[in-house]
C-alpha positions as CSV (number, residue, x, y, z in Angstrom):
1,X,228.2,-194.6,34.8
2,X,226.3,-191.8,32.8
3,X,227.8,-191.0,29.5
4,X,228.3,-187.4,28.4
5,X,226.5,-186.0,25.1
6,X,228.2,-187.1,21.8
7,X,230.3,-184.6,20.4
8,X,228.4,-183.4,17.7
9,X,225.8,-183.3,19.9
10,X,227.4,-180.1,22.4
11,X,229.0,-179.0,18.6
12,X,225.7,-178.4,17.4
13,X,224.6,-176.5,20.5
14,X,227.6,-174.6,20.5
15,X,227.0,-173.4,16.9
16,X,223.5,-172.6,17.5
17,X,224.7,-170.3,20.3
18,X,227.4,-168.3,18.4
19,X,225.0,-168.2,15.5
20,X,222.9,-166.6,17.5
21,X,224.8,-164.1,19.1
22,X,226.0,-163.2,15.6
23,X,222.7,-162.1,15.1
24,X,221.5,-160.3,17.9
25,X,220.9,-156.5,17.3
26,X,223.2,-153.8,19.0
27,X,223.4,-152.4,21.9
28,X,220.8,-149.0,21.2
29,X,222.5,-145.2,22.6
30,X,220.4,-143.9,24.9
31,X,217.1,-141.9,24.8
32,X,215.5,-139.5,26.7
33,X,211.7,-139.8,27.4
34,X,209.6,-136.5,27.8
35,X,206.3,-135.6,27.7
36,X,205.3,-138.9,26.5
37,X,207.8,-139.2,24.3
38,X,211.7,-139.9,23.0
39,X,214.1,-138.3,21.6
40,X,217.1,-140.4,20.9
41,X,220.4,-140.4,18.8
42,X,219.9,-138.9,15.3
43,X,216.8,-136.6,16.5
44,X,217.0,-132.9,14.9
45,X,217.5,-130.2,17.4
46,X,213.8,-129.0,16.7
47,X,212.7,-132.6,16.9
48,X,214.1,-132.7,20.7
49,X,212.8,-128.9,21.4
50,X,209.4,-130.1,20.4
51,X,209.2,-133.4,22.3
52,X,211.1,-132.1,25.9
53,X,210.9,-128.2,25.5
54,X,213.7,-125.9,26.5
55,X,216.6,-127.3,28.4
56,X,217.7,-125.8,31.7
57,X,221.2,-124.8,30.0
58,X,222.1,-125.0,27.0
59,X,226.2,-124.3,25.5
60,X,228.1,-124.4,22.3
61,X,231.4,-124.6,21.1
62,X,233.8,-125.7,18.5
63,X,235.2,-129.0,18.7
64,X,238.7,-129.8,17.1
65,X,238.8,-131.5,14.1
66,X,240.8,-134.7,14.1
67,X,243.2,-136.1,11.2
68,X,241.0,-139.5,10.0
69,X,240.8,-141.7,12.9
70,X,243.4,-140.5,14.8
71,X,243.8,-138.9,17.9
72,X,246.1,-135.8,16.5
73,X,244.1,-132.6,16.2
74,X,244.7,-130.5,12.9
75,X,247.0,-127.8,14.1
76,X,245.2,-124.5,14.8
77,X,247.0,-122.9,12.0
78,X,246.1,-125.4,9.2
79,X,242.5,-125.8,10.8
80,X,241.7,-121.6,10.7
81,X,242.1,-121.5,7.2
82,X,241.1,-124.6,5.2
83,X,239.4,-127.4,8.1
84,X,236.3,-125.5,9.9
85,X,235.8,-126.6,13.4
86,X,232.9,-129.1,14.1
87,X,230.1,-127.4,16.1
88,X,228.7,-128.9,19.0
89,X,225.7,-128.1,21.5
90,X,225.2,-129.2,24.7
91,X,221.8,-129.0,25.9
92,X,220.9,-130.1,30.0
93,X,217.8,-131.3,31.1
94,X,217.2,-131.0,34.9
95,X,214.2,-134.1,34.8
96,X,213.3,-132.8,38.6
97,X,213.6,-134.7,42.2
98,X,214.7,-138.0,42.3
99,X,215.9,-138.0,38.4
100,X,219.4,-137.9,37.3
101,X,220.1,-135.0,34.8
102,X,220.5,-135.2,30.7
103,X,222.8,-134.3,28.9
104,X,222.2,-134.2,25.2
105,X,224.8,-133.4,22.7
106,X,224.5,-132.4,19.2
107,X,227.0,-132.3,16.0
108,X,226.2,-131.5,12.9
109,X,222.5,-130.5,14.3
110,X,221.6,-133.8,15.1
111,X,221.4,-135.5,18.5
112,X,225.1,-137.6,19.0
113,X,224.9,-139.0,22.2
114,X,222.6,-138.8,25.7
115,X,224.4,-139.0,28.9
116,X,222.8,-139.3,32.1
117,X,223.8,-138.1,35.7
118,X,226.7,-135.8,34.8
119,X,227.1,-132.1,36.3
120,X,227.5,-128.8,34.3
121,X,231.3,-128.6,35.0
């Protein structure tokens, strides 16, 4: 009858393993390749106007501003006169037939996230 490995032998393995996933890097946001290059997460907004050009729409507005990490907005009141809003821009990218749309969002003037696929709602 075969014997199974010694113990320290799969404990060793099993270290190895979670020592390794400890380490790996994470997961990158997306990017958006154009003209031969990327623009990705942290990109100025001239950085991403000179690598894909001018987006097919573009829109702003203010965001709310949020107490810490929570989920409670400051109240409008409060917010008006002593918390400024956080402006955003949404810029789309129509990338032609066959390619899902890109959305590219920027706070603070610098790229915050790329999302693919979605329509201007």
């Amino acid at each position: 009858m075969p014997s199974s490995p010694a113990p320290t032998t799969w404990l060793v393995g099993a270290s190895i393993a979670v020592g390794a996933l400890a380490h790996a890097a994470p997961a990158a946001g997306e990017s958006l390749r154009c003209n031969g290059q990327t623009a990705s997460e942290g990109d100025s907004r001239i950085s991403v106007l000179h690598k894909c050009g001018r987006p097919s729409l573009q829109d702003a507005y203010c965001a709310p501003v949020f107490y810490g990490d929570t989920l409670h907005p400051v109240p409008d009141a409060i917010a008006a006169a002593v918390v400024p809003c956080q402006p955003v821009e949404v810029w789309l990218y129509d990338r032609g037939p066959g390619q899902l749309m890109a959305s590219v969002r920027f706070r603070g003037g610098v790229v915050a996230s790329i999302v693919y696929g979605q329509q201007p709602r």
